[in-house]
VOMIFI-732311 format. One record per residue (C-alpha): x, y, z; residue number from 1; residue in three letters. Coordinates in steps of 0.2 Angstrom, whole numbers, m for minus. Example, Ala and Ser with C-alpha at 12.3 -4.5 7.8 and 13.67 -1.06 7.14 Angstrom:
<pts>
PT,62,m22,39,1,ALA
PT,68,m5,36,2,SER
</pts>
This chain:
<pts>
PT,m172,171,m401,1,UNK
PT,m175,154,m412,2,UNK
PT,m180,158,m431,3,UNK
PT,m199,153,m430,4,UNK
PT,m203,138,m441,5,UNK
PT,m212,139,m456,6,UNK
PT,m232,137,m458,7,UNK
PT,m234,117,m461,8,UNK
PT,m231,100,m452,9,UNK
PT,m216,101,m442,10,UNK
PT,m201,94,m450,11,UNK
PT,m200,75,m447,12,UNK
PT,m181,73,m437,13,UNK
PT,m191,87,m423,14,UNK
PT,m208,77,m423,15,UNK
PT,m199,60,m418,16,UNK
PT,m188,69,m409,17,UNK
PT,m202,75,m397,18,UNK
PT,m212,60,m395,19,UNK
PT,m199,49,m391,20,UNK
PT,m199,62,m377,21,UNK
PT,m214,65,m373,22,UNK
PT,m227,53,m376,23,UNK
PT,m231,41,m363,24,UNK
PT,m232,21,m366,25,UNK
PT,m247,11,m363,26,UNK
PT,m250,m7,m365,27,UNK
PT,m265,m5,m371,28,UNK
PT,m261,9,m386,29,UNK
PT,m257,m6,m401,30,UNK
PT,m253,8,m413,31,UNK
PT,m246,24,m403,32,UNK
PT,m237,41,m409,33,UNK
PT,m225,39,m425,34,UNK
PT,m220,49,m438,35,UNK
PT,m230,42,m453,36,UNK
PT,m242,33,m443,37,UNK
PT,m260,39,m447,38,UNK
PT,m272,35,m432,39,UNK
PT,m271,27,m416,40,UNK
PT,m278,8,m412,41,UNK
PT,m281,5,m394,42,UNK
PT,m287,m14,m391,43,UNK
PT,m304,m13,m383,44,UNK
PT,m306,m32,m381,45,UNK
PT,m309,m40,m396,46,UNK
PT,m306,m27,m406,47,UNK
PT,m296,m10,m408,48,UNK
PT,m303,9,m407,49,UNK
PT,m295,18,m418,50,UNK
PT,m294,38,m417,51,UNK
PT,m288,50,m425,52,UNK
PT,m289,71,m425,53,UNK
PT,m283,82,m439,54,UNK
PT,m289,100,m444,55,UNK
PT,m293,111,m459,56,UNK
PT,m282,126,m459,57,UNK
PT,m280,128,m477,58,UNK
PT,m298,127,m486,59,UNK
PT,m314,137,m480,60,UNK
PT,m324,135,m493,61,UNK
PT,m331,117,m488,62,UNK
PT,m324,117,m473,63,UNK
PT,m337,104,m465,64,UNK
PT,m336,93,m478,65,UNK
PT,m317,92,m478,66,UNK
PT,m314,89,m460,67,UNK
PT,m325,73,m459,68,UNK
PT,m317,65,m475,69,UNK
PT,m298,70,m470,70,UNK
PT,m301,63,m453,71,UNK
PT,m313,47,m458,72,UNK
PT,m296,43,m471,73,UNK
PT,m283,41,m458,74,UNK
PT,m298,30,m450,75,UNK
PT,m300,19,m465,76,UNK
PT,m278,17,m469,77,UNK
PT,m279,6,m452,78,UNK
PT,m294,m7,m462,79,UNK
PT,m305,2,m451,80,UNK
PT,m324,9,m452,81,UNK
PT,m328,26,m448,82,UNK
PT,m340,26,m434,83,UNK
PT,m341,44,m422,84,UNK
PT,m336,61,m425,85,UNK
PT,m333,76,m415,86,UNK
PT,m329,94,m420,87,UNK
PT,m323,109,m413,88,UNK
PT,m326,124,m424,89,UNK
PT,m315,142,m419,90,UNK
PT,m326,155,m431,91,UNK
PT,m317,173,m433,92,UNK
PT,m323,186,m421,93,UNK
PT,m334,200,m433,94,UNK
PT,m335,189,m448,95,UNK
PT,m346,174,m443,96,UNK
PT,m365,176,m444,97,UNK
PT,m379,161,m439,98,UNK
PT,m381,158,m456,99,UNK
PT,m363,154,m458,100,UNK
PT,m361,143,m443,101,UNK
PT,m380,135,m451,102,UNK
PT,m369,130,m466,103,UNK
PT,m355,123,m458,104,UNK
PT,m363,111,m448,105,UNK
PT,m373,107,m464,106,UNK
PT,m360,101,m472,107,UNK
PT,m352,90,m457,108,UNK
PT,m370,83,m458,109,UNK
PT,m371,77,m474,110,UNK
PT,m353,73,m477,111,UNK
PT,m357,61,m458,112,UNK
PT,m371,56,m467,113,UNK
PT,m364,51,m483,114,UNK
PT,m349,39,m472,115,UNK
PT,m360,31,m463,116,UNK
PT,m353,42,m446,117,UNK
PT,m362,49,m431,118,UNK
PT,m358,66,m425,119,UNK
PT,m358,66,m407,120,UNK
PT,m351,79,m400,121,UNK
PT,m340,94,m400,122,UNK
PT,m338,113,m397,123,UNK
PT,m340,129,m407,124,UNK
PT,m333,146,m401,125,UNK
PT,m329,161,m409,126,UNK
PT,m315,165,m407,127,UNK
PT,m302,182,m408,128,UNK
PT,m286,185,m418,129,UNK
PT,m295,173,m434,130,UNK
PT,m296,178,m452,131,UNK
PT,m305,162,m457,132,UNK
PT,m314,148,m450,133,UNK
PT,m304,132,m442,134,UNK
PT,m311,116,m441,135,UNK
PT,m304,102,m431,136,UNK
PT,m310,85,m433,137,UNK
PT,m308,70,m418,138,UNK
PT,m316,51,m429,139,UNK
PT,m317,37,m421,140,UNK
PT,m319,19,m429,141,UNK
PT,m316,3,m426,142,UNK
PT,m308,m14,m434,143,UNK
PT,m305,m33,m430,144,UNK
PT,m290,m36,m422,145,UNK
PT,m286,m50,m437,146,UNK
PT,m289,m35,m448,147,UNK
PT,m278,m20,m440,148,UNK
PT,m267,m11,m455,149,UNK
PT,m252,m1,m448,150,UNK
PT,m241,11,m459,151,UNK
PT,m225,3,m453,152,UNK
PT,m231,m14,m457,153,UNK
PT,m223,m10,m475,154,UNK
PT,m210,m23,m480,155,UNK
PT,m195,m23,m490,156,UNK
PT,m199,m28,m508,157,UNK
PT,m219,m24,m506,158,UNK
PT,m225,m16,m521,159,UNK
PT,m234,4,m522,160,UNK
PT,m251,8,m529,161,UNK
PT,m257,23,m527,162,UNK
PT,m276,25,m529,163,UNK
PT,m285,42,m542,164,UNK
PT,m271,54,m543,165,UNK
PT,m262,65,m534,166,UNK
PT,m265,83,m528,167,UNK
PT,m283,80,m529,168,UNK
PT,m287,90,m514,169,UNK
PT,m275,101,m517,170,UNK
PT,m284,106,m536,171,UNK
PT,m298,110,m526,172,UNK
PT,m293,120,m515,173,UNK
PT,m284,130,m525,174,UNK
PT,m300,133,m538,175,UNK
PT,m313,137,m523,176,UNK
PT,m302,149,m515,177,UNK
PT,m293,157,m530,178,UNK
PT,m307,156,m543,179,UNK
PT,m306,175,m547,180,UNK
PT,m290,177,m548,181,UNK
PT,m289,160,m559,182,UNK
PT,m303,168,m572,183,UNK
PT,m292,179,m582,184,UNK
PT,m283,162,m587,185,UNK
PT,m293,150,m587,186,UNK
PT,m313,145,m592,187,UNK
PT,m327,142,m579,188,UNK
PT,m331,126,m587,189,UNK
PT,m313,122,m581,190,UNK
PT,m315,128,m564,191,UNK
PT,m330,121,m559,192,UNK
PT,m321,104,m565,193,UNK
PT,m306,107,m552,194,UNK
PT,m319,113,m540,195,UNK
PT,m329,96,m538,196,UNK
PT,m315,89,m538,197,UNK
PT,m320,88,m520,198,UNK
PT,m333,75,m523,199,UNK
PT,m327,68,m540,200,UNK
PT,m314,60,m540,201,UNK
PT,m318,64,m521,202,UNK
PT,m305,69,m505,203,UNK
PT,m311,53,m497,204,UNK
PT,m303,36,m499,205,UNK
PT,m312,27,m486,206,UNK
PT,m319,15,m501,207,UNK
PT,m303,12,m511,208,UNK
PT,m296,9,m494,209,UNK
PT,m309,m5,m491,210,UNK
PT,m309,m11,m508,211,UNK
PT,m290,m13,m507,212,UNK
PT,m290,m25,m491,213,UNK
PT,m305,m33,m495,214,UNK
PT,m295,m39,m513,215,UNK
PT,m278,m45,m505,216,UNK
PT,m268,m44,m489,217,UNK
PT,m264,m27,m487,218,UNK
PT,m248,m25,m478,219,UNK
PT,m249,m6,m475,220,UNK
PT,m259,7,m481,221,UNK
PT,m256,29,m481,222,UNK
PT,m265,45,m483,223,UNK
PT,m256,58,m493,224,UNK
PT,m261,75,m486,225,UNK
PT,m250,91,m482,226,UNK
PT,m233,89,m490,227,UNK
PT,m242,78,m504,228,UNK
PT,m236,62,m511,229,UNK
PT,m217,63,m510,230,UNK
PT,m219,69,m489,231,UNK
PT,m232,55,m488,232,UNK
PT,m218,45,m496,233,UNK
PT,m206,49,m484,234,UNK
PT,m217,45,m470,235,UNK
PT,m220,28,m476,236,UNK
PT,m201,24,m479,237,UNK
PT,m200,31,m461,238,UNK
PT,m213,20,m452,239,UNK
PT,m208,6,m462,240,UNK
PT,m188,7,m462,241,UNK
PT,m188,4,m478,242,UNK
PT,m180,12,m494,243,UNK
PT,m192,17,m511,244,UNK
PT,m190,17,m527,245,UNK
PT,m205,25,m536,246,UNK
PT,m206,30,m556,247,UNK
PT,m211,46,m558,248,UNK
PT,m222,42,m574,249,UNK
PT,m232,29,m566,250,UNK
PT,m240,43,m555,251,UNK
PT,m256,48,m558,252,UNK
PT,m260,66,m562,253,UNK
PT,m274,72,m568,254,UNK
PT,m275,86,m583,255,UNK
PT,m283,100,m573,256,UNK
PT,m269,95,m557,257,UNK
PT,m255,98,m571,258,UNK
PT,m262,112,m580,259,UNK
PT,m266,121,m562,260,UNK
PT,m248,117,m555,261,UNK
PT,m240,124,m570,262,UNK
PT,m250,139,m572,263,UNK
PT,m246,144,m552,264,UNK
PT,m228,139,m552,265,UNK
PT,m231,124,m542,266,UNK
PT,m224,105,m541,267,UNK
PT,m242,92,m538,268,UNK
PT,m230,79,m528,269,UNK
PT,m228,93,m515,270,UNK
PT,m246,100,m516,271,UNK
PT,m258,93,m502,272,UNK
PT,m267,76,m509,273,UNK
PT,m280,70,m498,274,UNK
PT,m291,58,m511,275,UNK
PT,m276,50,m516,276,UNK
PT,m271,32,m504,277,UNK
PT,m256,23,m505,278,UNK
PT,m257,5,m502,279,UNK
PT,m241,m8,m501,280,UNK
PT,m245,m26,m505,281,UNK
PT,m232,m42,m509,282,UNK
PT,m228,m40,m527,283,UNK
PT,m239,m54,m533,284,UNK
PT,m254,m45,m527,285,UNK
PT,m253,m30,m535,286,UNK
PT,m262,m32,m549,287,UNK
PT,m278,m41,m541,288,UNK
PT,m277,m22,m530,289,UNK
PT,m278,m13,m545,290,UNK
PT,m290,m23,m554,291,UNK
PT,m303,m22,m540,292,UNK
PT,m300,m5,m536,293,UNK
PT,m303,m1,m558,294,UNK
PT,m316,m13,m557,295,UNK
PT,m326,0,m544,296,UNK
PT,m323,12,m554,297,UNK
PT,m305,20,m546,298,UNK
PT,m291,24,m554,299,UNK
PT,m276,14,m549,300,UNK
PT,m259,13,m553,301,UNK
PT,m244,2,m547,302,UNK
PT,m229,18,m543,303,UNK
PT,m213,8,m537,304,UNK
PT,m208,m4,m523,305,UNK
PT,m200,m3,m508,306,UNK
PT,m181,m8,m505,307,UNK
PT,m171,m13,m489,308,UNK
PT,m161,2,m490,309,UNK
PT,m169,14,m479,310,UNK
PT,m157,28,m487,311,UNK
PT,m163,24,m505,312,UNK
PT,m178,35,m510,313,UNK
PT,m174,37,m526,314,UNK
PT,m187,45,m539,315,UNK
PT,m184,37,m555,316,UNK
PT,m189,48,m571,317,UNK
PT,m190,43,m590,318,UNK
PT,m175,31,m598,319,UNK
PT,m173,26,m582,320,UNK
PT,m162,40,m575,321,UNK
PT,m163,41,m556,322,UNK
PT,m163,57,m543,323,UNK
PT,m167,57,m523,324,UNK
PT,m185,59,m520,325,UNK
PT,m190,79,m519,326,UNK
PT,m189,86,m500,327,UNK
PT,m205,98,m499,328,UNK
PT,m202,108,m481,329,UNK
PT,m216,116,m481,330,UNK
PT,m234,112,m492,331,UNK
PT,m234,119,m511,332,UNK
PT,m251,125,m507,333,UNK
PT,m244,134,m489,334,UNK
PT,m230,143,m501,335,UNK
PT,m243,149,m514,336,UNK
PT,m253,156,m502,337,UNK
PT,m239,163,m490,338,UNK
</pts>
């Protein structure tokens, strides 16, 4: 028997490996099944549907308002607009009550209602051999055709901003499912901080995504999420075939992510970072990104750029010493809570 594979995405080499394999072409499908690509575009005659389905393993607390925003993102990295949602909702066999599922479909509610998003359909079940809910989330959206964004469309010498900070959702997470065990170190006031972290800075980047295309011409955008920055990172050299060079103080992290990550033993450019949205633009548009996106009120930072090399990615620390960008196998948060 194979040694089982760890709790996480799969590793990159056997996803690409299995859709070269597997997934069937089709004229239509503008933006198929690739390793870093976020969503699907199918052209729909003068514009594209794209679509995209991701699911909540990690979080419960929330839960409904997680899997809309982690969906809409991917969404809103191809210049689209959120526009339908469906969920199917596996509850655990003796531990889910009406009031329960009531607050779950609550929270989809408002978080559909706070993007603009129709929920219109889905399927709820419970479901044996669960400890925790599982949410998984189907958005559709649409976009111009003029207007389509593609992770791939990244180009040699495009400059990186990345958007609030990183391991946003990830600080979250941690504070609403560890928060008694986190007590003995640290003070509600903090907590409660890390907690909304969920709504402020926010998971979504749905507006900094929108911001960002309506300031310059976006040439690709991507959704760090399981794995963090440095796997989403990887995926974008990936899709792009391209090499990056990114300095390691130029990323954003916010006090309560560092104080968190120390505290458990974990690194934040591992730790799951929905919230955070990387954006490559030519070099001379950079700082028009940033300015809008600080104009709104979002943090923004220009990281690194990307290089023609697709073998450099190269992480490049203070006085300019250099190593190869970190290789997380599996989540931060997956190894703290394995």
């Amino acid at each position: 028997m194979q040694a089982p594979l760890p709790v996480g995405k799969l590793p990159m080499e056997m996803l690409a490996r299995l859709l070269q394999r597997y997934a069937h072409a089709d004229p239509r499908v503008v933006v198929g099944p690739e390793v870093g690509e976020d969503a699907a575009a199918i052209a729909m005659g003068d514009r594209y549907l794209v679509v995209k389905t991701d699911p909540i393993t990690f979080a419960t607390d929330e839960i409904g308002w997680y899997v809309v925003n982690v969906n809409a993102n991917d969404i809103a990295t191809r210049g689209a607009t959120p526009r339908w949602f469906l969920c199917t909702l596996l509850l655990p066999e003796g531990r889910t009550d009406a009031s329960l599922v009531d607050e779950i479909f609550a929270q989809v509610s408002q978080a559909c209602s706070h993007l603009g998003v129709a929920l219109c359909g889905g399927h709820t079940e419970i479901t044996y051999g669960l400890d925790r809910p599982v949410a998984v989330g189907v958005m559709l959206g649409e976009v111009e055709e003029d207007r389509l964004v593609s992770t791939r469309g990244i180009q040699p010498g495009d400059a990186l901003v990345l958007t609030k900070g990183i391991a946003v959702e990830g600080t979250a997470i941690i504070a609403r499912e560890l928060d008694s065990d986190l007590r003995e170190r640290f003070s509600p006031a903090f907590l409660e901080r890390c907690r909304q972290f969920l709504r402020e800075p926010g998971i979504s980047v749905v507006r900094d995504a929108q911001i960002a295309t309506q300031a310059a011409q976006v040439h690709a955008m991507h959704d760090p999420t399981e794995g963090g920055l440095a796997t989403a990172l990887r995926e974008l050299a990936t899709a792009g075939r391209v090499g990056l060079r990114v300095r390691e103080e130029a990323i954003p992290i916010l006090p309560e992510t560092r104080a968190l990550c120390a505290h458990l033993g974990l690194d934040p450019l591992g730790l799951i970072a929905s919230g955070a949205l990387l954006i490559a633009v030519a070099p001379g548009d950079a700082a028009r990104v940033v300015a809008a996106l600080e104009g709104e009120g979002i943090r923004a930072s220009a990281i690194g750029e990307a290089t023609p090399d697709q073998e450099e990615l190269v992480l490049i620390g203070p006085e300019g010493t250099e190593r190869p960008l970190p290789l997380f196998p599996r989540d931060e948060l997956a190894r703290l809570f394995g």
